[in-house]
C-alpha positions as CSV (number, residue, x, y, z in Angstrom):
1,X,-15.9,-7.4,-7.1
2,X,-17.4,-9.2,-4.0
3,X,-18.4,-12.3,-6.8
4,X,-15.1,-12.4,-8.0
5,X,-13.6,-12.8,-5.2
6,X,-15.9,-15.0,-3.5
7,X,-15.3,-17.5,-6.4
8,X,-11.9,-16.7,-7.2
9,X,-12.5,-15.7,-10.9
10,X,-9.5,-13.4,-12.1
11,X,-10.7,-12.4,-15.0
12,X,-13.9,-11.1,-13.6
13,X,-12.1,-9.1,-11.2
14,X,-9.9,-7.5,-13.9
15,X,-13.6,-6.9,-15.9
16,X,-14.7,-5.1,-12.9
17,X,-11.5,-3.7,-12.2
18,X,-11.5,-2.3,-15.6
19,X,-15.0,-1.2,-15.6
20,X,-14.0,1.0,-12.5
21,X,-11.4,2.7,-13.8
22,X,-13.3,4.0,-16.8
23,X,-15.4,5.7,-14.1
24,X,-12.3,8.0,-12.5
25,X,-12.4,11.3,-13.4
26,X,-9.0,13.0,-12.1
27,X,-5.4,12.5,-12.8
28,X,-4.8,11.9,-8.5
29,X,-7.4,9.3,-8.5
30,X,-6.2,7.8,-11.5
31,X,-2.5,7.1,-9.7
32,X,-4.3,6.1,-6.6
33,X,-6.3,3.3,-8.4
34,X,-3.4,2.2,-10.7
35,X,-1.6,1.6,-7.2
36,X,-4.6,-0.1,-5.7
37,X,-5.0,-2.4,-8.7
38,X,-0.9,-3.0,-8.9
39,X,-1.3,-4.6,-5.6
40,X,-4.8,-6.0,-6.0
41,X,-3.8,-8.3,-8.6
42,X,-0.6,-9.2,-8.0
43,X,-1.5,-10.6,-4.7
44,X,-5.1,-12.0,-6.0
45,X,-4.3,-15.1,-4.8
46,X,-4.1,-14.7,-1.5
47,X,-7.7,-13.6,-1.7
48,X,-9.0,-17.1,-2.0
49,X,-11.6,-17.7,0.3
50,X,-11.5,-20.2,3.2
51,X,-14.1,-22.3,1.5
52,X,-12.4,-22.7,-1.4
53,X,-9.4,-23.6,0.1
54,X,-11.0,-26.7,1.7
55,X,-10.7,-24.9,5.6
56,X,-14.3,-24.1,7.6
57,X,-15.9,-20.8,6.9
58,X,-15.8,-20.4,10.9
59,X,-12.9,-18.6,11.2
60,X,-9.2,-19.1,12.0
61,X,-9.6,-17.7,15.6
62,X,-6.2,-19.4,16.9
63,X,-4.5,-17.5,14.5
64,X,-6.4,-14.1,15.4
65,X,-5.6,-14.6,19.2
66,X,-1.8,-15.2,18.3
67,X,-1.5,-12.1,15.6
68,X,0.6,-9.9,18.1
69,X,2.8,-12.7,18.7
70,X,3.3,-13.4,14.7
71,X,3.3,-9.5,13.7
72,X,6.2,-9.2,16.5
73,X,8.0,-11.7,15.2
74,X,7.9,-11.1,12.1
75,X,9.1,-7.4,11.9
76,X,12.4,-8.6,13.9
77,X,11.5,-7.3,17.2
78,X,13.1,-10.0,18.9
79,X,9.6,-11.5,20.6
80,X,7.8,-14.8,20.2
């Protein structure tokens, strides 16, 4: 799964993803993971890694320090 993500390869991840859920066992787990992979691949492009993406591998520390302020914002509490 790391792979897959690392290089962005949708196809592996749904390989993997597929392999995994051979593995559960119980009717609970197997919502659980159907849920997990529901949201997994719809959103699988927003796991594209900085690299990829043509930003430094560094980190986006501007944006870390300003996550309160953005989070706020965002659920309409009225703060910037």
């Amino acid at each position: 799964m790391f792979k897959a993500i690392q290089t962005h390869n949708k196809s592996l991840m749904i390989t993997v993803l597929d392999t995994v859920e051979s593995l559960i066992l119980s009717e609970e787990e197997l919502e659980r993971y159907r849920h997990f992979r529901r949201k997994l691949v719809s959103r699988f492009k927003e796991t594209k890694p900085p690299k990829l993406r043509g930003l430094s591998s560094r980190g986006i520390g501007v944006m870390e320090s300003q996550h309160r302020k953005v989070t706020y914002r965002m659920k309409h509490r009225g703060m910037y």
